[in-house]
N, C-alpha and C positions, 0 to 999 in steps of 0.2 A: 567315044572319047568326049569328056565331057567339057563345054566352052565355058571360056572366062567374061565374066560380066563387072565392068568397072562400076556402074549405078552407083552400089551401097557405099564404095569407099569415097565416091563424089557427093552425097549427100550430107554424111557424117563431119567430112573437109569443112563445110559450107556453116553447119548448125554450128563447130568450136567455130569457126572465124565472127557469125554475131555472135556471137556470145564473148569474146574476144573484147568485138569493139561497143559493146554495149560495158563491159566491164571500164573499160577505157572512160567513154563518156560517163561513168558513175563515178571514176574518181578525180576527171576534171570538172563535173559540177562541185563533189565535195571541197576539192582544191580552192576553186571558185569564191564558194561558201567559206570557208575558211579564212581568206585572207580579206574579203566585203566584213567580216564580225570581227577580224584583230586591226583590220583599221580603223571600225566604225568604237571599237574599246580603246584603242591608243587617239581616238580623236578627241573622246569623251574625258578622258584619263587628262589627257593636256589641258581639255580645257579647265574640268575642275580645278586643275594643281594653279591654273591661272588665275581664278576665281580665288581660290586658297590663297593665294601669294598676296593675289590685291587686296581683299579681307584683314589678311595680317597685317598688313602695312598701312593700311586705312583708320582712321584718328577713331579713338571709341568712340559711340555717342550717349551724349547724358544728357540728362534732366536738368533744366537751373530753375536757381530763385533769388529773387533780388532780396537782400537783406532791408527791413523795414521799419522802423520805431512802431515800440510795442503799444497799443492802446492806450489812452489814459488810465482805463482800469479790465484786470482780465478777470475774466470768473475762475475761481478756484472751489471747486466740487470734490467735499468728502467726506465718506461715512459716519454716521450719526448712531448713535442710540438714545432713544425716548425712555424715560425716567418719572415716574409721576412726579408730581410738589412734594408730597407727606405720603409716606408708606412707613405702616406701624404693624407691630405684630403685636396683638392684644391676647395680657395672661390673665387669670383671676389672680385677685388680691386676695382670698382669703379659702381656706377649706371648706370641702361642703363637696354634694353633688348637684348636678346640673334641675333643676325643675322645670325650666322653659327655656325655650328659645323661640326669639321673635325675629332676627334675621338673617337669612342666607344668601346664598352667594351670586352674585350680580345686583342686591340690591342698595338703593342709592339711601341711606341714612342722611340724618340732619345732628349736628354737632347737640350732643347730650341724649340724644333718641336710645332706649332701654333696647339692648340687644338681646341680652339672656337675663336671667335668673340664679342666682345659685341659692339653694336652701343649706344654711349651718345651723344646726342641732347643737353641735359643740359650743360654735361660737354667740348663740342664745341663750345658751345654758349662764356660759360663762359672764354676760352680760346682767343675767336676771342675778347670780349671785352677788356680783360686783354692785349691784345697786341694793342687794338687800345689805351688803356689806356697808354702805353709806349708812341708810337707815342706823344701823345698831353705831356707826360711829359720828353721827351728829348726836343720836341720844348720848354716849358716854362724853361726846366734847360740850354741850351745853351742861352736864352733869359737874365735869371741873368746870367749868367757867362759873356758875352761881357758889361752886365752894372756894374756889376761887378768893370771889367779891364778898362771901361772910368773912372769909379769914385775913382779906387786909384791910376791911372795913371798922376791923375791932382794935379795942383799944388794947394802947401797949400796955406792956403786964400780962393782958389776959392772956396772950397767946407768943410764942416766940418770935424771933424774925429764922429763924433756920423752919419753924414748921408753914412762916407764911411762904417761903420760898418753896419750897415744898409744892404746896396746894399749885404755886404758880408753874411749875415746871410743870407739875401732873396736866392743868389747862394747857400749858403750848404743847406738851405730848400730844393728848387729844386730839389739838387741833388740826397738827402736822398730819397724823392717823388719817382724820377726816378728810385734808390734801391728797393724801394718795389714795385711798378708797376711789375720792371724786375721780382720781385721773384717770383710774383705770376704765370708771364709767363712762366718763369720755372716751378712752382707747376703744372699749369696746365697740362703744356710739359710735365713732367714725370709721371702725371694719365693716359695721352691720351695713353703712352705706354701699359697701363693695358686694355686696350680695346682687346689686341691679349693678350688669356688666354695662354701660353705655358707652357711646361712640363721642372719641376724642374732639372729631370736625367732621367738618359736612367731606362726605366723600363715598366710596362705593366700596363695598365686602368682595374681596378675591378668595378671603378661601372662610370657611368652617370647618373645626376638626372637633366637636362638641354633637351630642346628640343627649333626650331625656335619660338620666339616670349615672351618665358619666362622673367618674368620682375625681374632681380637679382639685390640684396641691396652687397653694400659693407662690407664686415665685417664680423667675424665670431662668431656671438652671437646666442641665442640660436634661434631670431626673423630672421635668414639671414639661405638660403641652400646653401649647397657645389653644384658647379658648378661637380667635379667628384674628384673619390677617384684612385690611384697611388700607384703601390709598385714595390719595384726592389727587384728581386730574386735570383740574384744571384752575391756574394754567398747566401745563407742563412743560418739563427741562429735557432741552435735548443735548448731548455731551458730544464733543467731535476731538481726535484728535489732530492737532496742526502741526503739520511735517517744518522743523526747524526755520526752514529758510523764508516760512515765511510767519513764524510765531512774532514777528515785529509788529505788523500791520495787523494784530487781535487785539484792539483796543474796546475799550468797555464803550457799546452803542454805534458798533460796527451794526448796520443792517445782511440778515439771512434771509434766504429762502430756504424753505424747506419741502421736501417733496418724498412719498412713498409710493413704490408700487404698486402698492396693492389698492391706491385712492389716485387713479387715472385720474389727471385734468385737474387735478386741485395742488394748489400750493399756499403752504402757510407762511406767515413774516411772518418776523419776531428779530431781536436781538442780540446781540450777546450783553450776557448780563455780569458775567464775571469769568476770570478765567485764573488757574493756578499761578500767574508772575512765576513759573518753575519751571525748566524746561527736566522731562524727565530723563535720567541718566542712561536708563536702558534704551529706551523705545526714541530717543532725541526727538519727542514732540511735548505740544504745550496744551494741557486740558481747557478745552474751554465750555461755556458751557450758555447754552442759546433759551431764554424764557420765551414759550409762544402762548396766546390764548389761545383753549382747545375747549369755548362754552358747549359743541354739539361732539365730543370727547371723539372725536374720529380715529385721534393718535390715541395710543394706549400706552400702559410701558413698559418697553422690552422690545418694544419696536424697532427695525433697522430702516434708517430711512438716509434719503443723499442731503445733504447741507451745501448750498452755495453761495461763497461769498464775493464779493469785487472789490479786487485788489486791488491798489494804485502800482504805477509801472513804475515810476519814477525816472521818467525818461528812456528807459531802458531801449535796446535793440531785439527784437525778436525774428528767429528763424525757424521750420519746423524741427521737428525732432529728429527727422528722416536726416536733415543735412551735418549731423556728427557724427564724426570718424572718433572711435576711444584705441589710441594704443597705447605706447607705452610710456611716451611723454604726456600723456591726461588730453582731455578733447579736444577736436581741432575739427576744422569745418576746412572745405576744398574749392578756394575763391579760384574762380574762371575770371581770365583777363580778354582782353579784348579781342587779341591773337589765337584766344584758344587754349593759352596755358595754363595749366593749375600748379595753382601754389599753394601749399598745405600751412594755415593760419593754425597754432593755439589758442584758445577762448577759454574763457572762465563761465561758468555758468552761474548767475544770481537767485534765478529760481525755475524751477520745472514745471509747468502747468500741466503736463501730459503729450499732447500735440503736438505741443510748441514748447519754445523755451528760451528765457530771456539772457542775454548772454552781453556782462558786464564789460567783457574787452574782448581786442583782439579782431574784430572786423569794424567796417560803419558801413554807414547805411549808404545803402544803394550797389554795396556790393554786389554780384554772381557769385552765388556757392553752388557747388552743383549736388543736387539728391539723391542717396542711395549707389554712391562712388564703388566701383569694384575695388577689392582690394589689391588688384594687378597694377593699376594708376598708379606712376611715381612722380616724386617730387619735378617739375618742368614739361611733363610730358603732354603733348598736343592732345586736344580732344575734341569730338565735334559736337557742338548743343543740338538738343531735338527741338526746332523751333515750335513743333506744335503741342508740349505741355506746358513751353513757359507761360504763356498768359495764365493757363489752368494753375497751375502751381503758386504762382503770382498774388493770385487773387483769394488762393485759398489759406495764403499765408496773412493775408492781413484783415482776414476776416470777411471779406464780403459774401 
């Protein structure tokens, strides 16, 4: 008979029961766990929404700047173009092909200095006949003239007065004859001068469109080429346009500066020497135009270079550029009052320097405006200043 042995089902008992309470402890650690991370997220969570709460209801903060009277005089900087004094474009005067040429391009001529040559065949020809043409009509005009002098030298009777008129007409025929013969030999005479192309004024060669043997027409139409183009440089003109509002203060002997990029560290004076009195219809600016001496030709023309002039303020108020609001009612600036509030001022603006800008009404000086206002700021609404740009801001408004 075979005995019964409990062991196995006591040992099996034993392994489910830890296993049991080890399951147990895994799901009171995770329990554990679980509510340590949904308190330490809802601790977090409050705080934030706390943070958020106080943020929102906390004054924005801005930037100020005290409104300042604008300098006695502000500089106004703007693009230029350089222009020689005298720019020519030189054609031949008369027919013919080219024979020589003595100057090319970049070279510095002297007023009357022989540039080219042109040889005319035709117009030598027509020279040598127009004088041989004189010849034969001084002989046939001294010819009536001495018959002339027989036929009214004689006494009456021998000869009519219808045949002395006669003789006399035939003399002033002659002589008229001789008149034009001569002019043409003048005409001639003074084309033949045009065979030596010379230079108008002292100045420098830009271009040559000529070489030996070129066959050039007289004339400057659109069927003829310029023989070569000519500019004098000095002095030169520099041209700027000036934006309306300040085309007042362009008077003739206003002082310039002039300055280009490409000539680091050097700055030319000069003038303004004249200016259109027109403001243009399109572009609402007023030409003006700036004479500089240029004796070591540094500026050339065609040049883009900056022009700056100093303008008078006329008392004016200036604040930066940054402190205008534009909506719908036209600019306004955002004065801060003592308390912190802002009130949104209208202003007129008198003139734009760029930076800055001077602004005829609507604040005074020594107001708070504040810089770069979000558009969320309503009319009364508290704000807080950031104490540490004002001095910066301050100081950069009035120029120091």
């Amino acid at each position: 008979m075979q005995s019964y042995n409990p062991a196995p089902r006591q040992q099996k008992d034993e392994t489910g029961g830890k296993i049991r309470r080890f399951v147990v402890i895994v799901a009171g650690v995770l329990i554990v766990g679980f509510l340590v991370v949904h308190f330490i997220k809802s601790f977090h969570e409050g705080r934030l929404e706390k943070v958020t709460d106080e943020s929102a209801s906390a004054p924005s903060l801005v930037n100020i700047i005290q409104v300042v009277p604008a300098p006695a005089t502000v500089a106004l900087t703007l693009p230029g173009a350089a222009a020689a004094w005298y720019e020519s474009t030189i054609y031949a005067r008369v027919d013919g092909y080219v024979g020589k040429w003595d100057a090319d391009i970049g070279d510095s001529v002297k007023k009357g200095q022989v540039l080219a040559t042109i040889e005319t065949p035709d117009l030598d020809a027509q020279l040598a006949a127009a004088k041989a043409l004189v010849i034969s009509r001084k002989a046939a005009a001294e010819f009536a003239r001495t018959t002339y002098e027989r036929w009214r030298g004689s006494p009456k009777g021998v000869v009519s007065e219808q045949e002395r008129e006669e003789k006399k007409a035939e003399f002033d025929s002659a002589a008229a004859q001789l008149s034009l013969a001569q002019a043409d030999v003048d005409r001639y005479t003074a084309l033949a001068q045009f065979k030596r192309v010379v230079a108008p004024y002292d100045g420098t060669i830009t271009e040559r469109r000529i070489d030996i043997g070129n066959l050039v027409m007289a004339g400057s139409s659109s069927n003829t080429t310029s023989l070569y183009k000519m500019a004098k440089n000095n002095p030169i003109r520099v041209f700027v346009d000036v934006p309306q509002s300040a085309a007042g203060d362009m008077k003739v002997g206003v002082a310039a500066k002039i300055s280009a990029s490409n000539i680091p560290n050097h700055i030319f004076k000069g003038t303004i020497a004249r200016t259109a009195d027109a403001i243009d219809p399109q572009a609402r600016t007023l030409k003006v135009e700036v004479d500089i001496p240029n004796p070591d030709q540094a500026l050339l023309p065609g040049m883009y270079v900056d022009v700056k002039f100093g303008i008078p303020t006329k008392g004016l108020l200036q604040v930066p550029a940054a402190a205008l609001v534009f909506r719908s009612g036209g600019p306004q600036v955002a004065v801060v009052d003592k308390e912190g509030r802002v009130t949104f001022h209208k202003v007129s603006i008198a003139r734009d320097n760029g930076n800055t800008v001077e602004l005829g009404s609507g604040v005074e000086a020594g107001d708070s405006i504040a810089l770069n206002i979000s558009s969320q700021i309503a009319e009364g609404q508290i704000v807080k200043i950031n104490e540490s740009t004002e001095s910066t801001a301050n100081a950069s408004a009035s120029g120091k």
